[in-house]
KOLDRENRO-989496 format. One record per residue (C-alpha): residue in three letters; x negated, y, z; chain. Coordinates in pm, 1 decimal, decimal comma. Each point is the difference from the previous one (the first is absolute). Layout:
// KOLDRENRO-989496
   rest       east      north         up   kette
    ALA          X          Y          Z       A
...
//
This chain:
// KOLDRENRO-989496
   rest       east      north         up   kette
    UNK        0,0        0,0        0,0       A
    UNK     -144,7      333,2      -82,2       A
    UNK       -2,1      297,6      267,5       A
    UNK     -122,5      347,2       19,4       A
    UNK       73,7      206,3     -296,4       A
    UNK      199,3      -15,4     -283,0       A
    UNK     -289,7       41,3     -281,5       A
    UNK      112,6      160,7     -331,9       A
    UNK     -185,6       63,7     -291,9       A
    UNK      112,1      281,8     -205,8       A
    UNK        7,7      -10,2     -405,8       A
    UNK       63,9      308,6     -226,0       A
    UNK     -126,6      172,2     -304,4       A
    UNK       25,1      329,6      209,5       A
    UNK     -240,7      123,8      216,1       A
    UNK      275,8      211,2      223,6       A
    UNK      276,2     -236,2       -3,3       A
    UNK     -290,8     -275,1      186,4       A
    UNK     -106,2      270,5      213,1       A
    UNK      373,6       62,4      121,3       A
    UNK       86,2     -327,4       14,3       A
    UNK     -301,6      -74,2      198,6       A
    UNK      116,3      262,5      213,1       A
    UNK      351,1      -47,7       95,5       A
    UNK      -67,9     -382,3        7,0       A
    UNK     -236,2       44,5      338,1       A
    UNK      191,6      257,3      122,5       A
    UNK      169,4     -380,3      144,5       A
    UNK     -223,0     -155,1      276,6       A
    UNK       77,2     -320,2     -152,6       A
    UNK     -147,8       76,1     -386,1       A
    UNK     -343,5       75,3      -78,4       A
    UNK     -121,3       67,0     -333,0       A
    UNK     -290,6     -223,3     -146,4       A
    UNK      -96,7      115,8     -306,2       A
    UNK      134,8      177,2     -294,7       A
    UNK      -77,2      -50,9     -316,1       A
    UNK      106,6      176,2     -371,6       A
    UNK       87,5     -318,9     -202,1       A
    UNK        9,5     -356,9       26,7       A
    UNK     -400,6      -58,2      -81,2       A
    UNK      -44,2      208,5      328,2       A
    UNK      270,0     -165,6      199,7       A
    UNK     -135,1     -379,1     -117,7       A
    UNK     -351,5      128,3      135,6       A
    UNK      164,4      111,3      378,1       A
    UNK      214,7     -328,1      -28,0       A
    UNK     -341,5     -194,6      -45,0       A
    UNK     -164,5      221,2      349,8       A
    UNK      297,1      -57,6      218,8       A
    UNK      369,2     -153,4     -100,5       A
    UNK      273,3      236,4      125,1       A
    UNK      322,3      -46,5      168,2       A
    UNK      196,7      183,9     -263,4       A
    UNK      -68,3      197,7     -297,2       A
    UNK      173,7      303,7     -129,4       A
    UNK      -45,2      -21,8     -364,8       A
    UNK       71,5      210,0     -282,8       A
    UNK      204,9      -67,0     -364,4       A
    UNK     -199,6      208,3     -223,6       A
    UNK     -394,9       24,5       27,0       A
    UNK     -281,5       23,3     -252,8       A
    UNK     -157,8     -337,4     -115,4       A
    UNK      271,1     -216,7      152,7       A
    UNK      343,5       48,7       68,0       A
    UNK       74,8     -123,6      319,9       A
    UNK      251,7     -245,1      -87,2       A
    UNK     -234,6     -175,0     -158,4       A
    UNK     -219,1       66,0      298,5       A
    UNK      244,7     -160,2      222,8       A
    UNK       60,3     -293,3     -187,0       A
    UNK     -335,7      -76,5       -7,6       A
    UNK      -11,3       52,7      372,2       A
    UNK      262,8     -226,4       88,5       A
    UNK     -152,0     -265,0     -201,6       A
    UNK     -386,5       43,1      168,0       A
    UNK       24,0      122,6      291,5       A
    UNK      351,5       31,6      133,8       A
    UNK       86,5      347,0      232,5       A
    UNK      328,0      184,6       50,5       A
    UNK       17,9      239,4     -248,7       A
    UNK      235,7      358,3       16,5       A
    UNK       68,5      198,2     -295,3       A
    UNK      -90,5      377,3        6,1       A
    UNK      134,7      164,2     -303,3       A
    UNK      239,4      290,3     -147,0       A
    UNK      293,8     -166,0     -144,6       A
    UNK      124,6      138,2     -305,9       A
    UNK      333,1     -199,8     -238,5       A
    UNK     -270,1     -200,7     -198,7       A
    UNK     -210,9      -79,0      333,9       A
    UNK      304,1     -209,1      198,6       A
    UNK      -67,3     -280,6     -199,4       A
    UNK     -372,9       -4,2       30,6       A
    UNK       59,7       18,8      396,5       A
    UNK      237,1     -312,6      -19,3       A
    UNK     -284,6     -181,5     -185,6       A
    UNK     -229,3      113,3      267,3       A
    UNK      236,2     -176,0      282,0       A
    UNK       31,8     -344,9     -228,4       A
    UNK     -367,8       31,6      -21,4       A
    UNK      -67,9      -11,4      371,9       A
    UNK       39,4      358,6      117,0       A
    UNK      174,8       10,2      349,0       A
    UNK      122,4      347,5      -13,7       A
    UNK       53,8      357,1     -179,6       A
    UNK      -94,7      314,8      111,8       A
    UNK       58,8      297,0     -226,0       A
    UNK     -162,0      322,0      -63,5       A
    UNK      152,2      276,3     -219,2       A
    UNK     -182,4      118,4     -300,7       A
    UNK      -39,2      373,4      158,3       A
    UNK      -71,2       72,6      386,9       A
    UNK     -172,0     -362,6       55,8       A
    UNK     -126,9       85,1      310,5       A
    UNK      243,8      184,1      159,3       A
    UNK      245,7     -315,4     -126,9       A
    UNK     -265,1     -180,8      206,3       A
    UNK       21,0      172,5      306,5       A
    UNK      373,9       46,3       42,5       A
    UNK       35,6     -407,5      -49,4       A
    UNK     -257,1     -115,9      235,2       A
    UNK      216,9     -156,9      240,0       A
    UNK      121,0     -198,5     -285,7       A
    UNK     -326,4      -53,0     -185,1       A
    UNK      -95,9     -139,5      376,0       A
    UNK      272,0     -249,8      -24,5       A
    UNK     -105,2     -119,4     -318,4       A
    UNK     -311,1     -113,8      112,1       A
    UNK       82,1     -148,5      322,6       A
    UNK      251,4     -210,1     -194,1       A
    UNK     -267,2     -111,4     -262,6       A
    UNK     -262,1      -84,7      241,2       A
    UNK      270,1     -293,7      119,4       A
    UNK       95,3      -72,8     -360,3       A
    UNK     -143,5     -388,1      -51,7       A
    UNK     -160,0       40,3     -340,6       A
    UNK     -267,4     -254,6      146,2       A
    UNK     -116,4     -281,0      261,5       A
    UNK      -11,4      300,5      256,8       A
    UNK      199,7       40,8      339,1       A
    UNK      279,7      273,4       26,7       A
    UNK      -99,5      290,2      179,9       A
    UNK      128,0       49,1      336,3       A
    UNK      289,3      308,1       -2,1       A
    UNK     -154,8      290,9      116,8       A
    UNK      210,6      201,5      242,8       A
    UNK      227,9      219,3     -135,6       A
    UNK       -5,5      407,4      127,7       A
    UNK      215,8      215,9     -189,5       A
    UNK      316,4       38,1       62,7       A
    UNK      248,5     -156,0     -257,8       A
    UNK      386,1       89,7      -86,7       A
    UNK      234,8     -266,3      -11,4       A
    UNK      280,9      -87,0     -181,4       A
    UNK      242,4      247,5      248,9       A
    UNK      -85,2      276,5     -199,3       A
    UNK      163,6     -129,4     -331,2       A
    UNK      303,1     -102,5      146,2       A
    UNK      136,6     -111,2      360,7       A
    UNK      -57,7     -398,5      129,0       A
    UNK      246,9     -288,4      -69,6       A
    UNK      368,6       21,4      149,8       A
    UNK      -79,6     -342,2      147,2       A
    UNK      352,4     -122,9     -112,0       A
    UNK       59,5     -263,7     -286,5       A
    UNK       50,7       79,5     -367,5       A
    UNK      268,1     -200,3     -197,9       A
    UNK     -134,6     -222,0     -226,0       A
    UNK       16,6      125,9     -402,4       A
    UNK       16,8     -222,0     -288,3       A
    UNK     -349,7       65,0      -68,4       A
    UNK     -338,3      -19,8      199,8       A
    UNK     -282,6      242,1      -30,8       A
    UNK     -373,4      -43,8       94,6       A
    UNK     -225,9      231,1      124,5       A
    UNK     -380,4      -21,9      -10,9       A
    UNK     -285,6      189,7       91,1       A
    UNK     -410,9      -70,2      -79,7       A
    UNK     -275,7      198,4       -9,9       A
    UNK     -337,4      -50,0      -53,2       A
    UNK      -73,3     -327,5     -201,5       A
    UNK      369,9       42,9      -70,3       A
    UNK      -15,3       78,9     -408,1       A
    UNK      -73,3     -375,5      -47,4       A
    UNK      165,8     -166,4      232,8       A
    UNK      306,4      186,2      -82,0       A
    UNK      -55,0     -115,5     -358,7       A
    UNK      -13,6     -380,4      152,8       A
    UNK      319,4       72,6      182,6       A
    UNK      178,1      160,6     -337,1       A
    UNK     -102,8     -267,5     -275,1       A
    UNK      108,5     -273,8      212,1       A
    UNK      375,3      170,0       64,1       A
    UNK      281,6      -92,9     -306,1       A
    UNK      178,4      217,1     -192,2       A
    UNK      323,8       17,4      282,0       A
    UNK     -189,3       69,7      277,8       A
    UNK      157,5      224,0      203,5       A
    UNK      -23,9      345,5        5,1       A
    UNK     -356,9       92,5      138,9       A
    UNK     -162,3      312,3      164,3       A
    UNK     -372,4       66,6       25,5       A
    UNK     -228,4      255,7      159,5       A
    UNK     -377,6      -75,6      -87,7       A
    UNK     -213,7      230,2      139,0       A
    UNK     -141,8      207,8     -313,1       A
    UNK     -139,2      367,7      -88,4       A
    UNK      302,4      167,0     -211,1       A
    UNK       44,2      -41,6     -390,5       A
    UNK     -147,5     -318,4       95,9       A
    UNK      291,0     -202,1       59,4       A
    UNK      174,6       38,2     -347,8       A
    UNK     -310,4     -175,7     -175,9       A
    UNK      -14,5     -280,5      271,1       A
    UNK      430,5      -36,3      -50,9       A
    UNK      -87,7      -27,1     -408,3       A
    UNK     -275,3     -246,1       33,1       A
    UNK      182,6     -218,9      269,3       A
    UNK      351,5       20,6     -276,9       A
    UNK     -222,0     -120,5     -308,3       A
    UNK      -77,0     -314,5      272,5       A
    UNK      319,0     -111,0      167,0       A
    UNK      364,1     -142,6      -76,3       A
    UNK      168,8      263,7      187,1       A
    UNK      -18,4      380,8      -72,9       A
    UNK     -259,2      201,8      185,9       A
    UNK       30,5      370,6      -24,0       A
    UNK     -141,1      318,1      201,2       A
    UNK      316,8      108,3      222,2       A
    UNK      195,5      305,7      -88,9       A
    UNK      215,7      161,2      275,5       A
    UNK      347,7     -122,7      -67,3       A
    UNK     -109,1     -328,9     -148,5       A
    UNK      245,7     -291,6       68,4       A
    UNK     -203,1     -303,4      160,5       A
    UNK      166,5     -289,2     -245,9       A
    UNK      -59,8     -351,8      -29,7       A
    UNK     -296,3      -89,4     -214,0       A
    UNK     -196,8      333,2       72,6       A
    UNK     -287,3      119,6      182,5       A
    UNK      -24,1      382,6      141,2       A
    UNK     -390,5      146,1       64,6       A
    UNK       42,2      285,8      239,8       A
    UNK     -207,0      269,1     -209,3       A
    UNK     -284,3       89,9      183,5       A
    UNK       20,9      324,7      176,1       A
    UNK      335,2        1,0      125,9       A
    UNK      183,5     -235,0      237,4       A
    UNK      262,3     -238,2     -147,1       A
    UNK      305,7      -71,0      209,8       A
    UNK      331,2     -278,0      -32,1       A
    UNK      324,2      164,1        3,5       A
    UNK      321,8     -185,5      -21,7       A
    UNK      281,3       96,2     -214,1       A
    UNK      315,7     -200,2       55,2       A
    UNK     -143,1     -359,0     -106,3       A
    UNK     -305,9      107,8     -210,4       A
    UNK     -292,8      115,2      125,7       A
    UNK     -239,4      352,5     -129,1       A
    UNK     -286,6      113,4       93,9       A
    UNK     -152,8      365,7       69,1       A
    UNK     -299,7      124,6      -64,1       A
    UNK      -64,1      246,5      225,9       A
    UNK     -272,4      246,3       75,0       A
    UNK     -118,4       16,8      371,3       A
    UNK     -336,0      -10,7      197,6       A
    UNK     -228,6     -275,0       35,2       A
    UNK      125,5     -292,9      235,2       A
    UNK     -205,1     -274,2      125,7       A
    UNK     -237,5      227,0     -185,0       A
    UNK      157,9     -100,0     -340,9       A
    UNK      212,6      172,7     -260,9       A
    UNK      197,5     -228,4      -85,4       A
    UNK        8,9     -181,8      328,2       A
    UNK      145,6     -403,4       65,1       A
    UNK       74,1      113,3      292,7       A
    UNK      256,7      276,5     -143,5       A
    UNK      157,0     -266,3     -263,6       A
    UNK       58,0     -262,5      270,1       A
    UNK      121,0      209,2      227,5       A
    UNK      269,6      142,9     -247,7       A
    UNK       47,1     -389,3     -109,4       A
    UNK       92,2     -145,4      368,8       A
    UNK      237,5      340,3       -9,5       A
    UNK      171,2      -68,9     -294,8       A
    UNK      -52,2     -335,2      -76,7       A
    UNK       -4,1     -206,5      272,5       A
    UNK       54,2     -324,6      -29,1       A
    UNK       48,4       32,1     -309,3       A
    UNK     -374,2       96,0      -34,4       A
    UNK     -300,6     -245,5      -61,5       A
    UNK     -335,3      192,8      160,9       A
    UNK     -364,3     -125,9     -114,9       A
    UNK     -283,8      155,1       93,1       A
    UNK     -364,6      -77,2     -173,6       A
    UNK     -361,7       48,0        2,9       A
    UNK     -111,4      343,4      115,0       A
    UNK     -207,9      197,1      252,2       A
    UNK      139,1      183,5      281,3       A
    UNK      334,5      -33,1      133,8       A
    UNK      263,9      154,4     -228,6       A
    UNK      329,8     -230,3      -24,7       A
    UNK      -77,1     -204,8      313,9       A
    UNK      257,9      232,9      223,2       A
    UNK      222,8       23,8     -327,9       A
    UNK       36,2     -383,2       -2,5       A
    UNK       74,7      -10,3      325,8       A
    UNK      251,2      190,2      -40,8       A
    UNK      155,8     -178,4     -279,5       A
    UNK      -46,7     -316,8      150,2       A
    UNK      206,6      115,0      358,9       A
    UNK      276,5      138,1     -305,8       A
    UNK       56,3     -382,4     -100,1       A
    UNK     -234,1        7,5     -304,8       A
    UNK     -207,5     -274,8      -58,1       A
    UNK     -379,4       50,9       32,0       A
    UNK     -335,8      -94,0     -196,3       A
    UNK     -362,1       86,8       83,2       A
    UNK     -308,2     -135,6     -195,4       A
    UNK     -209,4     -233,2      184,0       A
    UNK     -404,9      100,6       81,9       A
    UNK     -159,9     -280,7     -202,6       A
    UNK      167,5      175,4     -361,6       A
    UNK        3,3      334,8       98,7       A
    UNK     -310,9      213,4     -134,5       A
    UNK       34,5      211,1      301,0       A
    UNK      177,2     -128,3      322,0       A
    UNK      153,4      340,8      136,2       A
    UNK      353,4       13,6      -52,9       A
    UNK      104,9     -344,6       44,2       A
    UNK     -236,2      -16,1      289,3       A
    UNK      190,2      296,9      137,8       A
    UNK      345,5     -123,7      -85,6       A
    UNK      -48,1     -358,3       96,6       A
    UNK     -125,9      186,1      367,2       A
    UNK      307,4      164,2       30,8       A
    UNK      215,2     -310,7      -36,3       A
    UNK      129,3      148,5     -307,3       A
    UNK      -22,8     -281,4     -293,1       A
    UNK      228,8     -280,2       12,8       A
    UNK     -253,6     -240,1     -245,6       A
    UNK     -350,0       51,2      -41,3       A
    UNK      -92,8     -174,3     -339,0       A
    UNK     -317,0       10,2     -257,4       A
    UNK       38,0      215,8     -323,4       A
    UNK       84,9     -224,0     -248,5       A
    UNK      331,5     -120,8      261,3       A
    UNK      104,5      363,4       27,4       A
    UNK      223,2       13,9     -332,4       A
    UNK      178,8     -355,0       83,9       A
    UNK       46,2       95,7      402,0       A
    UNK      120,5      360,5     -159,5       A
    UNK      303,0     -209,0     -194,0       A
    UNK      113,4     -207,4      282,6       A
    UNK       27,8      299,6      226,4       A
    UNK      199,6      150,3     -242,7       A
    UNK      265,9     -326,7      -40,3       A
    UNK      274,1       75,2      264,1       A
//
């Protein structure tokens, strides 16, 4: 098991972006910064010195673009790997080859104001890396959680807690999950393996904004059922998939006996935006137990107190186990709190999903 510091190397073409990232990164106790290096010649050279416990990598450098970088990393010499880059309409799709090809994470930086970008998302840029550094990309033993020392908003200030009394049943079932980091992929597991009637499904990965609608296309080119980046208003239906668009929290509502959702702006909860924590909450509201809750690979603990909460509502309730999760945080959390009814490997999640849902 490794202790002390979380070591991060630091790859970018500029010369000011590495120096700010350098800087906010050990503005944390718990990060320290390595080595930088301009391109991927550089970085192989630190790699060969000392191995880090993450790397911050970015897209577009001179002599080797760092996708092909990171594939060639996760072949040789496997490390967790986040994406630093400014996301533009053509660059979603590059990202989402970056996360098949190993990366862990995304953190973006605009195209103007990089540093200031930087600054203002440090807490979040802090959270990336913690999360990597337990991401098993290798042989390696998850890091232990380091204590947590900000304070965090919760659900309450989206909307108030469960009534506590029962929901009538509907005609239809809806399920609710949540994921985060390591959560692209299995999410995509989940999705192929789900038919075309599945019922009507709800998502919040945790992903930087514009983000979301590439990751909704890609999944909807793979899968029987329809995958699409939610739009306030939407109707959850039988046979599709909702991505809560990253940036703004994605709520249930019920309307007679169909069910909506909202996408809603709001602050940060959990620290996220969208937050698990805010769907399932609105889910054990509205649904009940009508409602199916899962809750997947991800650091931190957004969506454990939400599936508690849908779980005391009458919904039924499914956490990831630790051997299939890339990082162990918010099952761990969850499954602490009492709050999943069946803890199951990955590739059981779709099939324990669909009996849930069977009244």
């Amino acid at each position: 098991m490794v202790s002390g510091k979380i070591r991060v190397l630091v790859v970018d073409d500029s010369a000011s972006v590495r120096q700010v990232m350098k800087e906010v990164l050990e503005q944390d106790p718990e990060i320290e910064v390595i080595a930088t290096a301009a391109d991927p010649f550089a970085a192989a050279r630190c790699i060969q010195k000392e191995i880090p416990d993450v790397i911050t990598l970015d897209v577009e450098m001179p002599r080797m673009d760092g996708i092909t970088f990171l594939r060639k990393l996760m072949h040789q010499c496997p490390v967790p790997v986040i994406m630093c880059s400014s996301l533009t309409a053509d660059g979603t799709e590059t990202l989402m080859q970056a996360l098949e090809a190993g990366a862990v994470d995304v953190i973006l930086k605009p195209e103007v104001g990089v540093a200031d970008h930087l600054s203002d998302a440090r807490e979040l840029i802090w959270l990336a890396v913690k999360g990597a550094a337990r991401a098993r990309v290798s042989a390696r033993q998850p890091r232990p959680q380091p204590r947590e020392v900000e304070k965090k908003l919760t659900a309450d200030v989206m909307l108030p807690p469960p009534t506590g009394k029962a929901m009538s049943r509907t005609t239809e079932m809806v399920v609710c999950i949540g994921a985060s980091t390591g959560g692209t992929e299995a999410l995509r597991v989940v999705l192929e393996a789900l038919p075309a009637n599945a019922p009507g499904t709800v998502i919040v990965q945790h992903m930087p904004e514009k983000f979301t609608r590439a990751f909704a296309k890609r999944l909807n080119t793979l899968c029987q059922v329809s995958v699409k980046e939610a739009e306030d208003g939407d109707t959850v239906m039988r046979g599709h998939v909702l991505i809560a668009p990253g940036g703004r929290h994605t709520l249930l509502d019920r309307q007679g006996a169909r069910y909506v959702v909202s996408v809603r702006e709001g602050p940060l909860v959990s620290r996220h935006r969208p937050s698990v924590d805010v769907l399932f909450r609105s889910a054990a509201r509205s649904a009940g137990s009508n409602a199916v809750g899962v809750i997947m690979t991800g650091m931190g603990d957004d969506g454990a107190r939400g599936l508690l909460e849908m779980k005391e509502a009458g919904a039924r309730t499914i956490s990831q186990d630790e051997a299939t999760s890339i990082v162990f945080g918010m099952p761990k959390e969850a499954i602490a709190r009492g709050a999943a009814d069946r803890i199951v490997p990955l590739g059981n999640i779709a099939r324990e999903l669909l009996q849930a849902s069977v009244r």
